[in-house]
N, C-alpha and C positions, 0 to 999 in steps of 0.2 A: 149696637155693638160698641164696646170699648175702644177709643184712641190705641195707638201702638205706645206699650209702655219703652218708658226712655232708658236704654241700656247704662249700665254703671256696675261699677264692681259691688259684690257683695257686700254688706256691713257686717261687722260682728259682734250682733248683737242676737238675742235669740228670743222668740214671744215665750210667753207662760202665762199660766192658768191667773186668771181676773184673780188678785189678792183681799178685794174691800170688805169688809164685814159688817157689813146693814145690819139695821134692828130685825128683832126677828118679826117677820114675816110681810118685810120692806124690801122692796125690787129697784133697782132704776127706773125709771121709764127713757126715753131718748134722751142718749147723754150728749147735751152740746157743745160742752167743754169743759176744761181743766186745767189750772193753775194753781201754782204754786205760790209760796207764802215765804217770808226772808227765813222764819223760822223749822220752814222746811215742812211744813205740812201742807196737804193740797184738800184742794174744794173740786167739787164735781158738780156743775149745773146741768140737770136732766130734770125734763116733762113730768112730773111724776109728784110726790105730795114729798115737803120738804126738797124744794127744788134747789137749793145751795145745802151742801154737804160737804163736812171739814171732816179729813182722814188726817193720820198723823202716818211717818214716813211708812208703817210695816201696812198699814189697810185698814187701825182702826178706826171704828167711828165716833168721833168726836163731839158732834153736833148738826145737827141741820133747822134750816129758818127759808122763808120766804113764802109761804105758806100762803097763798090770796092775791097776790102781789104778782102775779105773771101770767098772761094766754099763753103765749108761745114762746120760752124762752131759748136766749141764742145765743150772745157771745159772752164772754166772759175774761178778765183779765184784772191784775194784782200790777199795782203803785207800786213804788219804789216806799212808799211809806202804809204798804199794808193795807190801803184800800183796795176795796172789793169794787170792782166795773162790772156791770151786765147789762144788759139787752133786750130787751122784750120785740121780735117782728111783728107781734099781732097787736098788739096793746100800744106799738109807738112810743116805747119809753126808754131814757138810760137811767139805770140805778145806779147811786154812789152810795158802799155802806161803807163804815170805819170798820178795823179788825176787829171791833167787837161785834157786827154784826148791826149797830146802829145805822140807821138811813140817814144818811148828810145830805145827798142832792138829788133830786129829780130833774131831768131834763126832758120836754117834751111835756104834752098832755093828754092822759089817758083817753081813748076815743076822739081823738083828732089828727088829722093830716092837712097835707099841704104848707105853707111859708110859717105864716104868724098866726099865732090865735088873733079872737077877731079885735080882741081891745089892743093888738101891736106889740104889746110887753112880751112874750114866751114863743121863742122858734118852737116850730113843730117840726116833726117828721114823720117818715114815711116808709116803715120798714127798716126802721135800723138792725143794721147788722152786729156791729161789733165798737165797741168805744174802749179807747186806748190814749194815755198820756205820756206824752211826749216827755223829750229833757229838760225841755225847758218853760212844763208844766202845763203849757196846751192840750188840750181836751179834744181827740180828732174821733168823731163819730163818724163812721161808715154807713152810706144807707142805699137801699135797694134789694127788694131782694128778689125781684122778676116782675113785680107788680105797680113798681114805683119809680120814679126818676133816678138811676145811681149818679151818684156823688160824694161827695164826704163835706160834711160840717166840720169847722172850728170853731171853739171858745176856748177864751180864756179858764186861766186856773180857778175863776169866782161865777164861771157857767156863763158869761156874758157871752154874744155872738159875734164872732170878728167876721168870719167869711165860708160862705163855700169854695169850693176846689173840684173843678170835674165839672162834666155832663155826660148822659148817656151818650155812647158811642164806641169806636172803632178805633179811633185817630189817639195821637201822644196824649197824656194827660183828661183822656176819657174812659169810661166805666161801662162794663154792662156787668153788673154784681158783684160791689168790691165785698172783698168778702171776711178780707183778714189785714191785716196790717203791725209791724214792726221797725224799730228802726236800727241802725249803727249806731256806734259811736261819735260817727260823724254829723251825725244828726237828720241824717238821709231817713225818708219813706219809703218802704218796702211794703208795697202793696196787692192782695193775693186778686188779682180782676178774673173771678171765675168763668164768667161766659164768654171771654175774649181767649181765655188759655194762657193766661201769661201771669207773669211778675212786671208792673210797674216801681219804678224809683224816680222820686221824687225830693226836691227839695224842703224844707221846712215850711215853706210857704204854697207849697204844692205847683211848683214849676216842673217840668215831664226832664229828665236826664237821661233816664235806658231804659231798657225792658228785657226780659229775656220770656224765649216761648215756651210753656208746658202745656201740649194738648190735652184735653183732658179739663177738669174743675178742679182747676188748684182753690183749695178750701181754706186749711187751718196752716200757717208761720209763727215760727217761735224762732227767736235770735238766739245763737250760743255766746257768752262770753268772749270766745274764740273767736266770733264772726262767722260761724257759720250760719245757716238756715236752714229749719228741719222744714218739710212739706209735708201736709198731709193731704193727699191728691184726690179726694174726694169721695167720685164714682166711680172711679179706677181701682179705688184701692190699694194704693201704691205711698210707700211711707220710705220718702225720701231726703238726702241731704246735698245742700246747694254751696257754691261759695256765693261773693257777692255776685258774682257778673252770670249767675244764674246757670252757672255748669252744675251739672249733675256728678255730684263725684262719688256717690255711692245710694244703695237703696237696699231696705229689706229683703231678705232671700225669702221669697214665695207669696208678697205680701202684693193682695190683689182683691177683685170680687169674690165675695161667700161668705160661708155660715159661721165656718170653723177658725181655731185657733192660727192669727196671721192673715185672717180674711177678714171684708169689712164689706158692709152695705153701703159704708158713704164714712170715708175717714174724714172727718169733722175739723177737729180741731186738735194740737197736739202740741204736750210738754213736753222738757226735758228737766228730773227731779235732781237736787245737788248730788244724788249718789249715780249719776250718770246712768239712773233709767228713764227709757221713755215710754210715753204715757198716749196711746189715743182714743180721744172719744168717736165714737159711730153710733150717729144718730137714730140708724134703720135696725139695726140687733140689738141697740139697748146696753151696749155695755162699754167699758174703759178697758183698751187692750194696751197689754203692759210688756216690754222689752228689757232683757238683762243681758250686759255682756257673754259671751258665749265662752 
């Protein structure tokens, strides 16, 4: 049974029918996120053959790549200069492509886990979750994802290893599945620690500052300009909006578990596009549900 979803006033925004327009006779498979592009077009990473997919603002299809290149893909997120981040949890790997779709860096080593590969030179991991940089061009990979150690890796902006942050646990500045992560303007981490039910905030250096509780499997964060935070609340289904100190100031009208339009098997991960729609992927129906002002 579902957590008790968290009371807040309505939003006004309203779901509508999936807009994308695939090749013909090309499906999603499990979409595990979506982000946007400075140029305003978004990508869509789902299980499925061309697992990175570029729309442009109205749904069409642009391009897709990635083809061989991923078991299980998972997170996904877009630089301040148009780099493309994703994630592989089965395979152990973070991809860095440029906006053409070129591969600039690998991180990790396909079929290995644990610290160092054995000759010392290349961190590994173990289930990464989601890789995101920073403002001040740190590289903070999130890893765990029920079968492995959670923590989050740093390197630098040239992929070297500065430090981890975290250990599995319960307590300030520990993880059991981080899952998503964003930051302020201040330079603060916001971190989505799904099996704990919370939002961690952290400093640059990954020092524990607050937290705020969302029962439930807080999944996918996206920062607003504004300083907001959008939630996408997992296995609740519940597509919400935070301030920083983790109040719930409003949430989808009807947006929960299920099939239909508004409903979700597991809200994943989730945008907000410059024309102020929002975008969520759900991993378990396979598709990207999309929100317009009402």
């Amino acid at each position: 049974m579902s957590p008790p979803a968290q009371s807040a006033p309505s939003l006004p925004y309203v779901a509508v029918a999936e807009s994308f327009k695939l090749p013909p006779g090309m499906n999603f498979g499990g979409t595990s996120g979506i982000a946007f592009t400075s140029k305003g077009t978004m990508f869509v990473l789902h299980r499925g053959p061309n697992p990175l997919m570029e729309f442009d603002a109205d749904g069409n299809f642009i391009r897709g790549f990635g083809d061989g290149m991923f078991d299980r893909p998972h997170g996904l997120r877009i630089d301040a200069q148009d780099n493309i981040w994703t994630s592989d949890v089965a395979s152990n790997l973070v991809y860095k492509f440029n906006a053409a779709g070129r591969l600039e860096m690998t991180l990790g080593v396909k079929g290995w886990t644990g610290e160092w590969h054995p000759y010392g030179h290349l961190k590994l991991f173990n289930e990464p979750n989601e890789a995101v940089v920073g403002p001040t061009g740190r590289i903070y990979v999130l890893q765990g994802h029920g079968k492995a150690e959670s923590c989050i890796h740093m390197f630098d902006e040239s992929g070297d290893f500065i430090k981890t942050i975290g250990r599995k646990g319960k307590g300030p500045g520990e993880f059991d599945l981080p899952h998503s992560l964003v930051f302020d303007k201040q330079g603060l981490l916001y971190v989505a620690d799904r099996n704990n039910g919370r939002i961690q905030v952290l400093d640059a250096d990954g020092n524990y500052i607050r937290e705020s509780s969302h029962p439930g499997t807080p999944c996918g964060l996206y920062m607003t300009e504004d300083e907001h935070i959008w939630l996408a609340h997992g296995h609740t289904g519940e597509v919400m909006k935070l301030d920083l100190k983790g109040n719930v100031v409003g949430k989808m009208a009807g947006s929960r578990q299920g099939k239909t339009l508004g409903r979700y098997g597991e809200a994943h991960y989730i945008a907000v596009s410059p024309r102020d729609e929002i975008f969520v992927a759900d991993t378990l129906n396979y598709r990207v549900q999309k929100y317009v002002r009402g």
